[in-house]
Each structure stands twice: as C-alpha cells, then as structure tokens.
C-alpha positions as semicolon CSV with decimal commas, in nm:
position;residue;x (nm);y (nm);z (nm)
1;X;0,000;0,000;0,000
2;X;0,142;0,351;-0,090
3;X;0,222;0,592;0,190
4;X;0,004;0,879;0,015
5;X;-0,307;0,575;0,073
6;X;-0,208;0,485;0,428
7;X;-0,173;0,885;0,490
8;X;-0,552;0,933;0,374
9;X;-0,664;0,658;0,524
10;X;-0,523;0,823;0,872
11;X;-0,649;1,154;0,810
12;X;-1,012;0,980;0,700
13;X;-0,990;0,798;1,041
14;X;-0,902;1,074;1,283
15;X;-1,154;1,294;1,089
16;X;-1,420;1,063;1,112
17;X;-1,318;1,013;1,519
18;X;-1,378;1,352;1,545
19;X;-1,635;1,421;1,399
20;X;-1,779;1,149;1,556
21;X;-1,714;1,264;1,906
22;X;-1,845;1,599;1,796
23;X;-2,147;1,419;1,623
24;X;-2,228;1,279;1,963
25;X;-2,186;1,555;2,226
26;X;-2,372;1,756;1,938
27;X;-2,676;1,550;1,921
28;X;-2,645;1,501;2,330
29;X;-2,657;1,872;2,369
30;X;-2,978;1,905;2,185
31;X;-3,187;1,645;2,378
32;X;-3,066;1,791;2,687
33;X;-3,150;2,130;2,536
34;X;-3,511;2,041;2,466
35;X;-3,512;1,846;2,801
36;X;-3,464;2,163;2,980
37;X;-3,665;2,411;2,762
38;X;-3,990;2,116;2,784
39;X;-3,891;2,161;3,146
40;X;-3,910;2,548;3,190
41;X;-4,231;2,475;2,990
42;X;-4,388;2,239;3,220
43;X;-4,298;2,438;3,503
44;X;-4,477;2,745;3,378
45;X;-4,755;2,530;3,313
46;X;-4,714;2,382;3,611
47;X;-4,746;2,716;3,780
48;X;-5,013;2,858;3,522
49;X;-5,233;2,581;3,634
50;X;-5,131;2,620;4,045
51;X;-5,227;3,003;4,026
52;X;-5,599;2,889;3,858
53;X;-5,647;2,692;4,086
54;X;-5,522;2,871;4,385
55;X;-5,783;3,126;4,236
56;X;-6,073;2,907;4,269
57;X;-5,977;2,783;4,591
58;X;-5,999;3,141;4,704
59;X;-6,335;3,218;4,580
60;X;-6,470;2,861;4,733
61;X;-6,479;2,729;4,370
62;X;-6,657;2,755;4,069
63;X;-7,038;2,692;4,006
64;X;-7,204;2,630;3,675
65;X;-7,566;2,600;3,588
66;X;-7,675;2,200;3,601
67;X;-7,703;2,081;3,271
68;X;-7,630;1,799;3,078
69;X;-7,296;1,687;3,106
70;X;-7,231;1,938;3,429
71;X;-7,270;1,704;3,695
72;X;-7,205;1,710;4,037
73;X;-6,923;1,601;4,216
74;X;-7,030;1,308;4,487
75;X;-6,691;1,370;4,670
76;X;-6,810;1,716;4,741
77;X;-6,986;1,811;5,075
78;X;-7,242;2,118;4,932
79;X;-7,169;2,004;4,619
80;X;-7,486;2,187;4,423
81;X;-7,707;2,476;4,546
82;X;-8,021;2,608;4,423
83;X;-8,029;2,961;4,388
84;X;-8,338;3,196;4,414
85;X;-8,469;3,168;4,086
86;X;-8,469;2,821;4,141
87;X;-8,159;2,703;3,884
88;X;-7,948;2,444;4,029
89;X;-7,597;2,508;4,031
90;X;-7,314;2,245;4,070
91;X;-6,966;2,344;4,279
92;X;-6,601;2,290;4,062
93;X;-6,355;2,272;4,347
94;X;-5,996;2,308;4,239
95;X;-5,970;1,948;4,131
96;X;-6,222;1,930;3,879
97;X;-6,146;2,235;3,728
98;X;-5,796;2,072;3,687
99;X;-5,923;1,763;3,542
100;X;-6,131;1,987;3,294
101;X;-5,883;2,178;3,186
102;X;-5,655;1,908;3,148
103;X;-5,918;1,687;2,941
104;X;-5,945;2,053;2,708
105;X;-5,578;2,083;2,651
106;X;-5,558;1,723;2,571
107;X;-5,810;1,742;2,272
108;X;-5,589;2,056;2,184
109;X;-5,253;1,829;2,179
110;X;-5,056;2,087;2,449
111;X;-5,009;1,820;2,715
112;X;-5,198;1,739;3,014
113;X;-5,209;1,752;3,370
114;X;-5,376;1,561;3,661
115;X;-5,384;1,625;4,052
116;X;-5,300;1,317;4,243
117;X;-5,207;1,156;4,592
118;X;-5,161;0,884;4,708
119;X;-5,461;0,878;4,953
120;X;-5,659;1,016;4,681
121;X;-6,055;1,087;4,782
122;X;-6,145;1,014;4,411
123;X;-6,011;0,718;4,235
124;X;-6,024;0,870;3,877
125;X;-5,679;1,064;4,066
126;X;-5,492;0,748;4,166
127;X;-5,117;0,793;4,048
128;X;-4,963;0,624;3,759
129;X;-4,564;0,470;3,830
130;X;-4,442;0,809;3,760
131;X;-4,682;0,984;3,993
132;X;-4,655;0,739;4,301
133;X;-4,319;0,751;4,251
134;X;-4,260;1,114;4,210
135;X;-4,480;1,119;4,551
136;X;-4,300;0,905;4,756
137;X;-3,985;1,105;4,669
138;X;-4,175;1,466;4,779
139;X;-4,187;1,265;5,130
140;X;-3,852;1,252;5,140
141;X;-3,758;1,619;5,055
142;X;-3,722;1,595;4,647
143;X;-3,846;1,926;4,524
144;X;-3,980;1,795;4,192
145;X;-3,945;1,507;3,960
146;X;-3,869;1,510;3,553
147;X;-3,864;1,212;3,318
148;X;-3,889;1,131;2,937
149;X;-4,119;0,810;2,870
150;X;-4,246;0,728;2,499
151;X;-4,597;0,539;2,484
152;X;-4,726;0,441;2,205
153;X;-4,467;0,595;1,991
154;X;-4,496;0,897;2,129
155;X;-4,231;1,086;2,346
156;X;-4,380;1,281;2,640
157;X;-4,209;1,515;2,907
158;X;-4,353;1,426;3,248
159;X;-4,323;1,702;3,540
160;X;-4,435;1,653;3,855
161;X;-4,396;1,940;4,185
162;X;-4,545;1,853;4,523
163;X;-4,879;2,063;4,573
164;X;-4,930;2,228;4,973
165;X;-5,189;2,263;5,223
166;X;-5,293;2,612;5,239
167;X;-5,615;2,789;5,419
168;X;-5,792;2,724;5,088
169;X;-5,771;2,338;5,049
170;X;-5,885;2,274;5,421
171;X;-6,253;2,349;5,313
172;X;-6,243;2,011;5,097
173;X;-5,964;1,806;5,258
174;X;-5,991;1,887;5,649
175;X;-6,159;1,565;5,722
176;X;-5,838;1,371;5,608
177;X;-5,663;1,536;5,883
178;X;-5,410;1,771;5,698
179;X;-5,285;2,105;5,821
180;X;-5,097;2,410;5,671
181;X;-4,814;2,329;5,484
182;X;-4,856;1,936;5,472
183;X;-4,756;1,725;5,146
184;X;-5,161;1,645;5,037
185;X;-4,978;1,525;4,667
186;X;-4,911;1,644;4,339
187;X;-4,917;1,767;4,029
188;X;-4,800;1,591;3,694
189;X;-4,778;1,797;3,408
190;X;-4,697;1,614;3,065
191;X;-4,592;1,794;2,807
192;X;-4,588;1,607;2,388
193;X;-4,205;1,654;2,259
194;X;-4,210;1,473;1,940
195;X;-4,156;1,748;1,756
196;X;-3,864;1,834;1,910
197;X;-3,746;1,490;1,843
198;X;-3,845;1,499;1,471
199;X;-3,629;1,855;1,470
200;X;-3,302;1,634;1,647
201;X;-3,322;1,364;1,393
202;X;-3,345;1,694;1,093
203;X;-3,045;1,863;1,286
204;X;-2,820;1,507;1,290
205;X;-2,902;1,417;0,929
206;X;-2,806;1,755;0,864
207;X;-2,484;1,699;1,087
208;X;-2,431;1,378;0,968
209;X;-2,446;1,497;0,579
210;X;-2,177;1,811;0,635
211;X;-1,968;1,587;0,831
212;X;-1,985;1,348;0,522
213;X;-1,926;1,610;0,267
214;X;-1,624;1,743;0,499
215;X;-1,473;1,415;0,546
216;X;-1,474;1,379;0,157
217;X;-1,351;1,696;0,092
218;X;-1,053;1,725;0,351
219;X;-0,979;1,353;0,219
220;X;-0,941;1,478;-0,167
221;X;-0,773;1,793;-0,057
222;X;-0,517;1,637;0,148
223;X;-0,498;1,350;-0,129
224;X;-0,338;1,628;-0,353
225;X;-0,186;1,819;-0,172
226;X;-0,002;1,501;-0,031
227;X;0,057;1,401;-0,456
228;X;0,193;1,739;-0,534
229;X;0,395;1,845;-0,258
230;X;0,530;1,453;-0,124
231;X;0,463;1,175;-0,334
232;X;0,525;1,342;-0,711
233;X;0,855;1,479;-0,507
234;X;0,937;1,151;-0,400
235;X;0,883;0,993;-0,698
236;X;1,107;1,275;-0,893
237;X;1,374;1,186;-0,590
238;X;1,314;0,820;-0,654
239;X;1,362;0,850;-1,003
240;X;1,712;1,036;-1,002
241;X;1,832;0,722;-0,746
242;X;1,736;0,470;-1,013
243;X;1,914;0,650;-1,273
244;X;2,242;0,643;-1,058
245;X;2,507;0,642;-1,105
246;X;2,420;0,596;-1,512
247;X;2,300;0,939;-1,518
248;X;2,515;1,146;-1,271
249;X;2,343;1,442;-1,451
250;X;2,064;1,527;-1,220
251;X;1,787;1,736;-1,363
252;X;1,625;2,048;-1,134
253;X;1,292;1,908;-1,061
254;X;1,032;1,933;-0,772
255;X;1,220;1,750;-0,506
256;X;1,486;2,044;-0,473
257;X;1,302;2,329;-0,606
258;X;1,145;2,411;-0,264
259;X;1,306;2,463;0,067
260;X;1,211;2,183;0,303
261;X;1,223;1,870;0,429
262;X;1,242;1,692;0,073
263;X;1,460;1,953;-0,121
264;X;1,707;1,898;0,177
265;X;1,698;1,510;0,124
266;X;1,711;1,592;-0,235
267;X;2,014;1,828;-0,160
268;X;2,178;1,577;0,093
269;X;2,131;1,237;-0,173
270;X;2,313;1,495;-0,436
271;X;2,606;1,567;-0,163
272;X;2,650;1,155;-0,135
273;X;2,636;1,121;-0,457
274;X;2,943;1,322;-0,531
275;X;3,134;1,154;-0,204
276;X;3,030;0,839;-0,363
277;X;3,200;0,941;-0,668
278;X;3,538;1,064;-0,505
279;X;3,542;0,792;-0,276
280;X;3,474;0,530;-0,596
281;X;3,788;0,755;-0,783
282;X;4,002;0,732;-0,501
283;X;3,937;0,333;-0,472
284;X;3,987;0,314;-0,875
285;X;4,357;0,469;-0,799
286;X;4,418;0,264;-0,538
287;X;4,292;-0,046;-0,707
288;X;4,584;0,081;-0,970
289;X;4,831;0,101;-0,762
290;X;4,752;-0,246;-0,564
291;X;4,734;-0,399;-0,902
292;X;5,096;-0,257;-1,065
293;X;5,247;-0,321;-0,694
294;X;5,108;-0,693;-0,736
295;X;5,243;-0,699;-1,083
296;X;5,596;-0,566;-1,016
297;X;5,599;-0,832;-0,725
298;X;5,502;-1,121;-0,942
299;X;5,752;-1,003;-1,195
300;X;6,022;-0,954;-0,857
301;X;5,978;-1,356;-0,791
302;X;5,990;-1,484;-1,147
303;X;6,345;-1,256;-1,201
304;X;6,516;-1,466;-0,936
305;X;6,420;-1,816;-1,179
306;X;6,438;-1,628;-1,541
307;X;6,777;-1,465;-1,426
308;X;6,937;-1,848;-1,460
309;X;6,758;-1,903;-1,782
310;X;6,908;-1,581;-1,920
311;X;7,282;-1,649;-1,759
312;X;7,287;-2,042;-1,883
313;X;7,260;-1,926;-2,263
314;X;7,460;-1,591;-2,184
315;X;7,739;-1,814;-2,044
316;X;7,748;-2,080;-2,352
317;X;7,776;-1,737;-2,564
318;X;8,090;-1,627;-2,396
319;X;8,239;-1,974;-2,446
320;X;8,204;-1,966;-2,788
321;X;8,323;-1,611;-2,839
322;X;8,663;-1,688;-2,654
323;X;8,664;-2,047;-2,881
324;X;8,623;-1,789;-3,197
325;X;8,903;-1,548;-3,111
326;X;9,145;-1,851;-3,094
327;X;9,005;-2,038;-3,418
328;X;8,979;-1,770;-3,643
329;X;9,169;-1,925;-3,881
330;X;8,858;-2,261;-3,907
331;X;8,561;-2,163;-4,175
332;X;8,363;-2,420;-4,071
333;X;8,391;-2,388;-3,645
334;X;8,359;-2,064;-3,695
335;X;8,018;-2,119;-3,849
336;X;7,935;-2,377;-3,607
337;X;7,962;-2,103;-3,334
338;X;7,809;-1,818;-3,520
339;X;7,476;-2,060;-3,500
340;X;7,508;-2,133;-3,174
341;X;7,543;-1,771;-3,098
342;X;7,225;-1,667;-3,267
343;X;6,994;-1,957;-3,073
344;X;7,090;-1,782;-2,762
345;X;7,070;-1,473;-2,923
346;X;6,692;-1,588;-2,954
347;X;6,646;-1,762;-2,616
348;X;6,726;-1,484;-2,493
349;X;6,530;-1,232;-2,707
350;X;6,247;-1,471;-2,597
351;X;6,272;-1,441;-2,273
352;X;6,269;-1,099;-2,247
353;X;5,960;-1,037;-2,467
354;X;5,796;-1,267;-2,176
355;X;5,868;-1,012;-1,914
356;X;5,775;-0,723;-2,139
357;X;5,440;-0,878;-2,250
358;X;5,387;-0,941;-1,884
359;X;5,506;-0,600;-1,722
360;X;5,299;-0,376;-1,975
361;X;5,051;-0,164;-1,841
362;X;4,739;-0,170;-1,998
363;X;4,380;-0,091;-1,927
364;X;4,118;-0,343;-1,797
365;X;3,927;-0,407;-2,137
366;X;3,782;-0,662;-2,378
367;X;4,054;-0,759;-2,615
368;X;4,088;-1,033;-2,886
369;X;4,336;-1,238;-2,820
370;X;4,502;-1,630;-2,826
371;X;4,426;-1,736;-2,431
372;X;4,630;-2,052;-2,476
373;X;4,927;-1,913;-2,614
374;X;4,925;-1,627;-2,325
375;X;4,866;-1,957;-2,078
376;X;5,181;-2,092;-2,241
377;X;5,389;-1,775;-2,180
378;X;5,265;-1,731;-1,845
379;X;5,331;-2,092;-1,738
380;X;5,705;-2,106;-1,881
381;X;5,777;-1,764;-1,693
382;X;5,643;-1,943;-1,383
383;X;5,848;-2,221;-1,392
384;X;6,169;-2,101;-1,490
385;X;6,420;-2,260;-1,301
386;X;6,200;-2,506;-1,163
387;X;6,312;-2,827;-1,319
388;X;6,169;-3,011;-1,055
389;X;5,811;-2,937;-1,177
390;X;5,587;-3,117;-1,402
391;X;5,436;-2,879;-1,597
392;X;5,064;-3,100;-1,812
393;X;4,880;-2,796;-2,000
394;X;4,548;-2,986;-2,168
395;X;4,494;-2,620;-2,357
396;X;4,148;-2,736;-2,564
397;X;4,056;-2,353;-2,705
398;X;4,248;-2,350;-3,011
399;X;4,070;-2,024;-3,129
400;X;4,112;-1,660;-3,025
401;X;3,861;-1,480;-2,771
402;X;3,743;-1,141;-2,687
403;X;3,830;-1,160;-2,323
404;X;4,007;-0,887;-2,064
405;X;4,326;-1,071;-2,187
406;X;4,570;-0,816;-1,983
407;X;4,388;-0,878;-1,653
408;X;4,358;-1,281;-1,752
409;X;4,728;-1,278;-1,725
410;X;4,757;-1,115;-1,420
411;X;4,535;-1,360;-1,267
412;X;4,676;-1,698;-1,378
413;X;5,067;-1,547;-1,294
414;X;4,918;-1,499;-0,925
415;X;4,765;-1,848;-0,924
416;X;5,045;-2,002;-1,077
417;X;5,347;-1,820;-0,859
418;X;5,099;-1,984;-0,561
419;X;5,135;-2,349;-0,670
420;X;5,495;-2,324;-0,750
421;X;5,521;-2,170;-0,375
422;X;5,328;-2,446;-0,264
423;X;5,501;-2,706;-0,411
424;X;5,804;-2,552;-0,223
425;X;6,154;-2,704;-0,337
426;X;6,050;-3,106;-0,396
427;X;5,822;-3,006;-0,702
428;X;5,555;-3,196;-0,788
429;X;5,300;-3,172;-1,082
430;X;5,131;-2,819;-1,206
431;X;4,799;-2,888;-1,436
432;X;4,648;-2,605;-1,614
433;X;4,294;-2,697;-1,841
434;X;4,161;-2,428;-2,054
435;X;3,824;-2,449;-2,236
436;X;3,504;-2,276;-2,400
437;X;3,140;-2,400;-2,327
438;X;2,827;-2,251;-2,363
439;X;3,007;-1,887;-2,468
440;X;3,201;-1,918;-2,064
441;X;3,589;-1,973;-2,065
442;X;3,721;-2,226;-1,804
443;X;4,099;-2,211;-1,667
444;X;4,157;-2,491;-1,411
445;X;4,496;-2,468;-1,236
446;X;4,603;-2,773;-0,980
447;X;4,885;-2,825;-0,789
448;X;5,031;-3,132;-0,610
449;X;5,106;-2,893;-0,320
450;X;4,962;-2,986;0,041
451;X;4,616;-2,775;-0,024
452;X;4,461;-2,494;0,136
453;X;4,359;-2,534;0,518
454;X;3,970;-2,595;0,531
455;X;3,865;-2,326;0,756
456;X;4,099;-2,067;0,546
457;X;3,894;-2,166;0,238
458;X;3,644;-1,881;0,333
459;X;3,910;-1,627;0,366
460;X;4,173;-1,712;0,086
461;X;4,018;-1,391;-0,098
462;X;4,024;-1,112;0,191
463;X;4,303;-0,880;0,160
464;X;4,615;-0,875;0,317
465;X;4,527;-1,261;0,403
466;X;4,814;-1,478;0,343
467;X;4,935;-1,808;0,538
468;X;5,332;-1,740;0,436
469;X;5,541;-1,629;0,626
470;X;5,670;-1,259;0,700
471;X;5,825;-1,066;0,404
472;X;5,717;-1,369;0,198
473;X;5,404;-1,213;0,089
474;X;5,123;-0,922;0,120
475;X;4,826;-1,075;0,135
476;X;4,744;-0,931;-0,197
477;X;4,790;-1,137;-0,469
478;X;4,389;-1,387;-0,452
479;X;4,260;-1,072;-0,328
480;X;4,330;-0,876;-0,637
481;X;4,262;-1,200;-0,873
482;X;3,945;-1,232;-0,728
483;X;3,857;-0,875;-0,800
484;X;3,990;-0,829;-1,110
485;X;3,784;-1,187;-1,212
486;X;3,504;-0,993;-1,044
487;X;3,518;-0,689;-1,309
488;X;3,516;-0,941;-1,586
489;X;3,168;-1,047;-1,470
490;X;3,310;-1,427;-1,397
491;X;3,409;-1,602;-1,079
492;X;3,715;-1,743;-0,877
493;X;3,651;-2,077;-0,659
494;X;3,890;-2,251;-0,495
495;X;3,867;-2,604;-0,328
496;X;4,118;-2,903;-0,234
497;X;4,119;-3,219;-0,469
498;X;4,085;-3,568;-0,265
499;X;4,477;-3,667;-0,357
500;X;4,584;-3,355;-0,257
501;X;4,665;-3,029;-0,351
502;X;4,498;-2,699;-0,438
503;X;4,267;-2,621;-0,737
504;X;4,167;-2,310;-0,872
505;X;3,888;-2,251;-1,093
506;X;3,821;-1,916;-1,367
507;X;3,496;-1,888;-1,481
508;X;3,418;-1,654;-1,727
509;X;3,162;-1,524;-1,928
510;X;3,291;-1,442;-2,354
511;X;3,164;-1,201;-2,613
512;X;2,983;-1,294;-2,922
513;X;3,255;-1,455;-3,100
514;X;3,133;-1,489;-3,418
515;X;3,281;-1,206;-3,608
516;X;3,609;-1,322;-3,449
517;X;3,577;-1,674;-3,583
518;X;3,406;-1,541;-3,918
C-alpha cells in the first residue's frame, strides 16, 4: 500500500473520530437542550395551572348552571345549590377544574395535567408509576421530579412538583386530617415533545451529511496536496536514485526546487552522490596502484628463476666467443659457433619479450586475443628454473577470444606463482585446463602442493590474508585476482582435490565470438 493511501486513510480515520465525538456531544446537547426548555415549559404550566387553581380555591370554587354533562361532584360536601330563581348550580372545586382543563388541553394536543395523591378521595386521581413515585420522593424532601417516557410511539415530558396545604384546600380536605403546609400530593404535568425529536433527527441528518461532505472533501484535498507536494517529489527523488550512477546528470525538478524537508533530502542524496563518486575515484587509484604493486611483485619472484635461464645461454655465448678469437683461422667452427650464438641470441630475445608482454601496463578491457598461447607464456615464466616441476597444459581452445586478456594474465601469474610456492623445493606436478562452453571460458589450475587449510577456504580472498610467512608475501595477490575476475563479470573458486593439492577454478563469461571466428 502507498504511503500517500495509508496517509488518507489516517487523516479519514481521525476525521471521522472527530467528527464522531463531535457528532455525539452535538446531538447530546440538543436532547438535553429540549429536556430543559420542555422543562421550563412544564414548570410554567405547572405554575399557570397552580395560580388557577389557587384562584378558585380562594373564591370557594366555581359553580355552573346543572345541565347535561355538568354534573355534580359526589366527593363534594355542598356540592350543588339552588339559587333563588330556582336554577341548580353544581360546585367545581380546584380538582375538577384541573381535570377539565386538562381533558381541554388534551383534545388541543398541548399536554396534560392531573392532581394526584396517594390517599386520593377520588379514584379517577390514583397515580400512575411516575406519579406514586414522584410522591414518595416529595416525602422525602425531592423538590420535583422530571422524566422522558415514549408510549405508544410517542415521546412525552412528564413534570411533577409537590402541591401544599394552604387555608384554601382545608374546606375540601380537612376531614383527612391535613394542616398548613402538609404534602396532600401532586401535580404531573406532561408535556408532547415529538416534535422536538423529529427537529433532532433533521439537525443530525443535517450533521451527519456536512460531516460526510467534509470528510470527503478534507480527504481529496489532502490526497493532492499530499501528490503534489510529497509523493510526485518523492517519486522525482526516486527517479534520479534509479538513474544512478548511469546518469550522474541530475535534472532540477520538484524534489529540490522548494526549501524543506524533501529539497534537503534531495540536496543531501546529491552531496552523497558526489562523495560516492570521489570515494569510488580514489578506490579506482588505489585499485591501480595495488594492481601494478602486485604486478611488479610477481615479476620480482619470477626474475630470481628467469635470471638463470638468461645467464645459462649468456654463459654458452661467452664460451664460444673466446673459442672464436682462438680459431679464427677454421671456416667451418667458426660457423658452427656463429649458430650457436644466434639460438641464444633468440632464447634470450624470448625471454625478455615474456617479461615485457607481462610488465605492460594496460587498461582493464575486452581484447581479442590467443588465451592458450598467453597460458603458455605465463606458465614457462612461472616455472623457470624449476626443473623439478611437471608442468601438463590440456589447452582445448584452439581459437582466439574477446576476453580482458591483460587482466587474464595477471590472474593466472598470481595463481600459478601460488602453486609453484606451494610445491616448495620437492616439485611436484602443475595442471592447467583451458576451455570454451556454452560462450564461458574455463581455466583450471592444480597443484600437487599440500592444499589450502579448510577453515581458510572462506578467507583465501580477503586482503592482506596470506598463510606465508613474514616478508614472503602481502596478502594481496587472490585478493586482487578475485577482484579483477570480479570486473570481468566471472568467478574465482577454490577447493582441495581428494589426492591432494589446491585447485583453482576461472569462470568466465565471452563475447559474441562470431565475427572473431568469421
């Protein structure tokens, strides 16, 4: 998954928490909101309703002409009168006019209310839960009571404040034994809030939609921002590191154009970049040097061996010079001698052309040349000297190859010096096969030496690594072989055969050929 994704995703999350959170407390609020403003409601209601009725407790109640439907009230002592015209009239204590109104703002949908106790004298005012509850609570010194029930679909706000026995209310109630200022019960006030819910649900889907639309559009906007200013950088950044080092050229783009985090990264990757390269120039010289200095060695321990093969012929040549000056006067020795004097002439010239082929300095590069022929020269150099060594070259090539032929040489006079070395002063038997398979050139070089320690096998090739002794050797020589093998794009094993002795193999890989052999 892409950062820029994982980013988003983040953002989306955190947003969404907290919007969330904020959704919540948001929609909270609001209930509690209409909670308390049904509440103040109720309460003026509540006190609306205790001031009418106070008011007909005052004037010892109401009375309405007898009629149909105006009844009167059996719980009443005096509860109709006739006056002198003869009309009866019914008395509406404080109760029923509650009730009344109650049953009028019902059909009206703004609530209703109902006067209750729980010793009440008529049982159409026996409590509901709420109401007996809210009661027994007055008793013990609750002020009021508030609570949200939904019947029959239908939220309600139920109020309920304990009602007082004042001069007024003994008229009706001072058979029950109450005095001034006792608890005689209640009064619930209930109060319809659907609406209020139906305007919550309106607000949150209207929350709930911004939100949404916020989310989305914070999302996209970060999205791109995040593409422009970090990922397209990256990318640009990203880019340039691929191209390395191929393309040390690196182009002004986004990713250093601005100052911040990236164009400093950008800035810093360009600053390695150029240590890389001075640090890679710096090794490249001092791969140079190691690989003359290994040279000029190798050459240093074949002079002490090719110094006898140039003396032996240089010696037979003075001979025959002194045996001239004394037979000048014989044609035919003289001749003899002149011969003589050129084949040494040649051995010598020979010789020499060896060294110089070998001591050149040239560059590390794909050349066309004979390998066996240059294994030849490298092997008779090696074993100068060294009649004590027998010297089986199985050279199966037998056609010229476009190979790092300078490099080659370098390689198989290290490995070779090594198994002379090895094979110390006894001699033994040196075996060098060359051959081409599958476009790869194989040199295998044995020696009859006592082999290579097994736990050094791992650490033949680390520089400065050598088992001889002090002043006998640097360390160097595998160490360079296996790097210069490296460069050719081949490889440089080494292993122990079962009779004995040390074998190295050269693997590597050849140019197309064809034009070569065509």
């Amino acid at each position: 998954m892409q950062l820029k994704i994982k980013f988003i995703i983040m953002i989306a999350l955190v947003t969404c928490c907290s919007y969330g959170v904020t959704f919540y407390r948001t929609s909270s609020f609001q209930e509690e909101l209409v909670v308390q403003q049904a509440t103040r409601q109720a309460k003026m209601l509540f006190n609306q309703i205790k001031l009418t009725r106070q008011w007909v407790a005052d004037h010892n109640g109401l009375f309405l002409v007898k009629e149909p439907g105006v009844e009167a009230n059996p719980f009443l002592p005096n509860a109709q009168i006739q006056d002198k015209k003869g009309n009866w009239l019914v008395k509406r204590n404080p109760a029923m006019v509650t009730r009344e109104l109650s049953a009028y703002a019902a059909r009206e949908g703004m609530g209703q209310f109902n006067v209750t106790s729980l010793n009440p004298m008529n049982p159409d005012n026996t409590p509901d839960r709420f109401e007996k509850s809210s009661l027994e609570q007055f008793n013990q010194g609750r002020p009021e009571a508030v609570s949200i029930e939904k019947a029959e679909n239908a939220h309600r706000l139920r109020y309920m404040a304990p009602l007082e026995v004042d001069s007024g209310c003994l008229e009706c109630h001072s058979g029950q034994g109450y005095e001034i200022g006792d608890i005689r019960g209640g009064m619930s006030v209930s109060i319809p809030i659907d609406w209020a819910y139906v305007e919550i649900k309106q607000n949150n889907r209207l929350l709930l939609n911004i939100a949404i639309t916020t989310i989305i559009i914070v999302s996209l906007t970060i999205f791109f921002l995040f593409d422009i200013l970090v990922a397209k950088r990256l990318k640009d950044l990203a880019r340039q590191m691929d191209l390395y080092p191929e393309r040390r050229e690196f182009d002004a783009g986004e990713a250093s154009e601005q100052n911040d985090e990236i164009g400093s990264l950008s800035g810093n990757f360009r600053k390695l970049c150029n240590r890389l390269e001075q640090s890679q120039q710096e090794l490249d010289t001092t791969r140079e040097q190691v690989f003359q200095s290994e040279k000029q060695a190798a050459l240093g321990r074949l002079v002490a061996g090719i110094s006898h093969e140039i003396n032996n012929p240089l010696g037979g040549m003075q001979n025959c010079i002194q045996t001239m000056k004394r037979s000048m006067d014989k044609p035919d020795l003289l001749n003899r001698y002149m011969e003589l004097l050129g084949q040494g002439v040649e051995r010598i010239k020979g010789t020499v052309q060896q060294l110089l082929n070998i001591g050149r300095k040239e560059q590390l590069e794909q050349v066309e040349g004979n390998v066996d022929a240059m294994l030849c020269d490298c092997l008779e150099l090696t074993c100068i000297g060294r009649r004590n060594i027998e010297l089986d070259m199985q050279l199966q090539i037998g056609k010229p190859l476009v190979v790092g032929m300078e490099a080659l040489r370098q390689v198989v006079i290290n490995l070779a010096g090594n198994a002379v070395q090895a094979m110390g002063e006894t001699g033994g038997k040196l075996q060098v096969v060359s051959n081409v398979e599958n476009q790869q050139l194989t040199i295998r070089i044995a020696d009859s030496g006592p082999g290579i320690e097994p736990e050094n096998l791992d650490k033949i090739f680390e520089p400065f690594f050598t088992t001889k002794e002090v002043g006998e050797g640097t360390g160097l020589g595998l160490s360079v072989s296996y790097s210069l093998i490296k460069q050719m794009g081949g490889e440089l094993s080494v292993g122990n055969a079962a009779e004995g002795g040390a074998i190295f193999t050269i693997n590597v890989p050849l140019q197309n050929n064809e034009e070569t052999e065509a």
